[in-house]
C-alpha positions in Angstrom: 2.1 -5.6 -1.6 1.5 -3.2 1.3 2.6 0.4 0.0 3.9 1.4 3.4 6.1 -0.5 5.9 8.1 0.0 9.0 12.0 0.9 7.5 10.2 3.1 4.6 8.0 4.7 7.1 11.2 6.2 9.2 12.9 6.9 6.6 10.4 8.9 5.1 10.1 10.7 8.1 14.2 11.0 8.8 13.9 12.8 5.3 11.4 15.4 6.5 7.9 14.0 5.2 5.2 13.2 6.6 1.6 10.6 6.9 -1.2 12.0 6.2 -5.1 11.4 5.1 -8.5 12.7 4.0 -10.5 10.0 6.4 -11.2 6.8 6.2 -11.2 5.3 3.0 -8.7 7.7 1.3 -5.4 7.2 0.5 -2.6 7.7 2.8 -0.2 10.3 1.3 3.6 11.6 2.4 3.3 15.1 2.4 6.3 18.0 3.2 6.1 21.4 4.3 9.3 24.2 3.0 7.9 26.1 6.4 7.9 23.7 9.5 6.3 24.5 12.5 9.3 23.5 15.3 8.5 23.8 19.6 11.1 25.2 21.2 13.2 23.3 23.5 15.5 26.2 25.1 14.1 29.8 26.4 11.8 30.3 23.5 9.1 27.9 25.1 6.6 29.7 26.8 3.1 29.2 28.1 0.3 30.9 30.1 0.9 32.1 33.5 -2.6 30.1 34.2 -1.1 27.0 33.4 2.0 27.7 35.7 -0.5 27.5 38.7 -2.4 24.6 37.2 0.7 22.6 36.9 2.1 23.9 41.1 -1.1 21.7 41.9 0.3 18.6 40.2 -3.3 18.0 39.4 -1.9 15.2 36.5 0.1 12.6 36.7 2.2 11.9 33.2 2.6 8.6 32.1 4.5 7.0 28.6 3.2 4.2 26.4 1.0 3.0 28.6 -2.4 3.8 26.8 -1.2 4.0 23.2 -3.8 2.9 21.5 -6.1 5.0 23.2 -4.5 8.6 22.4 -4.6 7.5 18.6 -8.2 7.2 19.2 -8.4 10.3 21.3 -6.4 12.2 18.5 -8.3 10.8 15.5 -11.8 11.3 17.2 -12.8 14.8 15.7 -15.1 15.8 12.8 -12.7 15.9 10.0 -9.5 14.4 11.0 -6.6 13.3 9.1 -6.1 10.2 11.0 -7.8 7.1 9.2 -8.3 3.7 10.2 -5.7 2.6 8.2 -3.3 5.4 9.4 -4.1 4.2 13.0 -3.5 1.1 11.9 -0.1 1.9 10.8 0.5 4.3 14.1 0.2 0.5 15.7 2.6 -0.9 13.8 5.4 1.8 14.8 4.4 1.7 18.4 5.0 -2.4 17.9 8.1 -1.6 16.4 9.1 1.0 19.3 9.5 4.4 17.1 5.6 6.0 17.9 5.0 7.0 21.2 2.2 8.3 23.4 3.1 11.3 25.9 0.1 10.8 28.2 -1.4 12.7 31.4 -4.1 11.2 33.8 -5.6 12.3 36.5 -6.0 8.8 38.7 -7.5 6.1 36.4 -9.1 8.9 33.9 -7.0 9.6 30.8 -6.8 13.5 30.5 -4.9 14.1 27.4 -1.7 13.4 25.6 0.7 13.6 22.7 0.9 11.2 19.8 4.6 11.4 18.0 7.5 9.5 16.9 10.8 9.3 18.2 13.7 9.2 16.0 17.3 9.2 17.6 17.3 13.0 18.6 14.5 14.0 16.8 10.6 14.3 18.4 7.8 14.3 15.5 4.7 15.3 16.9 2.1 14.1 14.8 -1.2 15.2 17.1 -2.6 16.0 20.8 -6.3 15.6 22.4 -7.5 16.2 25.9 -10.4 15.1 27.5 -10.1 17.0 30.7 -9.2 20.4 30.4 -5.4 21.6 30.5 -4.9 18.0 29.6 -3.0 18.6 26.4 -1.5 21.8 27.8 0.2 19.9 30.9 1.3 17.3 28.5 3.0 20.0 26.3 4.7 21.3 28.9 6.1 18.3 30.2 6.8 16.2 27.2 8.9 19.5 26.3 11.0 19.1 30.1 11.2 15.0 28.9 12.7 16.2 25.4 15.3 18.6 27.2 16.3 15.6 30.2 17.0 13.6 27.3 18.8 15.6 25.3 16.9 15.8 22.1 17.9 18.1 19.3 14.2 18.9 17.8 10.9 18.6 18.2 9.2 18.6 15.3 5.3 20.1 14.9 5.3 19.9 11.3 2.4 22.8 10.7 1.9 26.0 13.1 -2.0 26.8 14.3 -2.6 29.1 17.5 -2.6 26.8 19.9 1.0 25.7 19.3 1.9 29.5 19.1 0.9 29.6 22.6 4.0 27.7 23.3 6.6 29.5 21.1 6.4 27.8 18.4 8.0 29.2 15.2 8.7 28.8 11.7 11.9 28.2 10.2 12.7 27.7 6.3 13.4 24.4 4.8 17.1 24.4 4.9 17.4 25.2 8.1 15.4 22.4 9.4 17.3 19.8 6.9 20.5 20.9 9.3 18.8 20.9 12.2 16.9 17.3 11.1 20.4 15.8 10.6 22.1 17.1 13.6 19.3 15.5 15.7 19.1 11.6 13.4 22.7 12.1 14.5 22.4 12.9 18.3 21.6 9.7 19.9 19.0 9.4 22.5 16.1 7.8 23.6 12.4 8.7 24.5 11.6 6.2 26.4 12.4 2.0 26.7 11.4 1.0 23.9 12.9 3.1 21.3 14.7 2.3 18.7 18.1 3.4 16.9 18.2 5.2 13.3 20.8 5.0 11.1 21.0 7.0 7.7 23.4 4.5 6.2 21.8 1.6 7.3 18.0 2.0 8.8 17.1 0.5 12.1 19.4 -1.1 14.5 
């Protein structure tokens, strides 16, 4: 019997945990933070003036689900990384399912960067980001965050804070605080792209 699947997965996540593992070979783990790292998606987000002039040039174009599998690999292809086969494997299977999502940019046919996250009614969970040309991941950042506001999403998720998100505003709030701001956005409805799917606390998926 498989110890993870699709409607324990979400709801998991809709709770506040998270995936995790040591590599390949390890077990997969749930794991929760009482300090979550959240982005801003009013004032608060900021970024380098550099990147302001970077993204005047429109020097990437962004793109959605189109290259999925290939911003798992992006984000799991590091020395240590936390993203095993398996993990990947189950990434897949929520993509399949329409809740995981890749925020991608490219410059013409080269993939530059992108986000890896799930979608959750209102709720963004970024789960990891890569580039492969530089300011990839940045530009993505930036406009993944302008997607979030269009749509009207309540929270976007980073789970744990390291410089480079701090770049962007990101901040800490204590665990009760993001329970009420968790169910405010599994309440909000909206969608991230086409092929999302609907949450429901009572029931699951719809």
């Amino acid at each position: 019997m498989k110890k993870f699947n699709i409607n324990s997965i979400i709801e998991g996540y809709s709770q506040g945990h998270f995936l995790m593992s040591d590599g390949d070979g390890q077990p997969i783990e749930w794991y929760y933070t009482n300090k979550r790292t959240l982005i801003p998606l009013d004032r608060r987000f900021r970024y380098p003036k550099s990147l302001q002039r970077i993204l005047n040039q429109d020097r990437f174009e962004v793109r959605i689900d189109t290259a999925f599998e290939k911003i798992v690999e992006g984000c799991a292809d590091r020395p240590t990384t936390w993203i095993s086969k398996e993990l990947r494997s189950l990434y897949g299977e929520l993509h399949q399912a329409g809740w995981a999502h890749s925020f991608e940019t490219w410059q013409g046919d080269q993939l530059a960067g992108g986000i890896l996250g799930l979608a959750i009614n209102g709720v963004f969970i970024g789960e990891s980001m890569f580039f492969k040309i530089p300011d990839g991941s940045k530009v993505a950042m930036v406009k993944l965050v302008e997607h979030l506001r269009s749509r009207s999403f309540v929270l976007f998720d980073a789970q744990l804070m390291n410089p480079h998100l701090e770049r962007f505003g990101a901040f800490e709030i204590d665990d009760s605080s993001y329970q009420k701001l968790l169910h405010k956005g599994l309440t909000t409805q909206c969608r991230f792209g086409d092929r999302q799917e609907s949450y429901s606390q009572a029931g699951g998926n719809s």
